[in-house]
N, C-alpha and C positions, 0 to 999 in steps of 0.2 A: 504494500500500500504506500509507503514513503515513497519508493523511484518513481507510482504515479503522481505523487504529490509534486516531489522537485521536478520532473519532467513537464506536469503541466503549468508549474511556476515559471520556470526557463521560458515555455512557449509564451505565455502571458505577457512577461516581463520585455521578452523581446519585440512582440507585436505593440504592446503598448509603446515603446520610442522607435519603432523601425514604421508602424504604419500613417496611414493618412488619415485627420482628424475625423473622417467621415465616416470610419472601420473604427470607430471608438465603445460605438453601441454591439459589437460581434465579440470585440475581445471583454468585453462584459457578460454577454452571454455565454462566450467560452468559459469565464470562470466561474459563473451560475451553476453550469452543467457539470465542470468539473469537480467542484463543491461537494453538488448533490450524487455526483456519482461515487466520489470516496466516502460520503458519508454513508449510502447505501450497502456501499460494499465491507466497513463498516459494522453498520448495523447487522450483516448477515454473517460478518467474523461472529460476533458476539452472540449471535442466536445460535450460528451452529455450535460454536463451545459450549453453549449451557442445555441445549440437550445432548451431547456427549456423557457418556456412562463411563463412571471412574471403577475399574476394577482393585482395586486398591483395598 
């Protein structure tokens, strides 16, 4: 989940001082998406660890 994090930070970061003022509202939605999609991914780390069964 981290190398999706820094890799979609890198993209961000670069689109926001490489693009043109007018691609301002895409690389916002780019990090909307990206957000919500680590967070999903995420949230389903943590569902599948807690129904995991500890034989212990």
């Amino acid at each position: 989940m981290i190398p999706n994090l820094i890799g979609a930070m890198c993209a961000i970061t670069w689109h926001i001082f490489d693009n043109q003022p007018e691609l301002y509202g895409l690389v916002t939605l780019q990090g909307i998406f990206t957000f919500l999609g680590n967070s999903t991914l995420a949230i389903a780390t943590i569902a599948i660890y807690k129904r995991t069964e500890s034989y212990e």
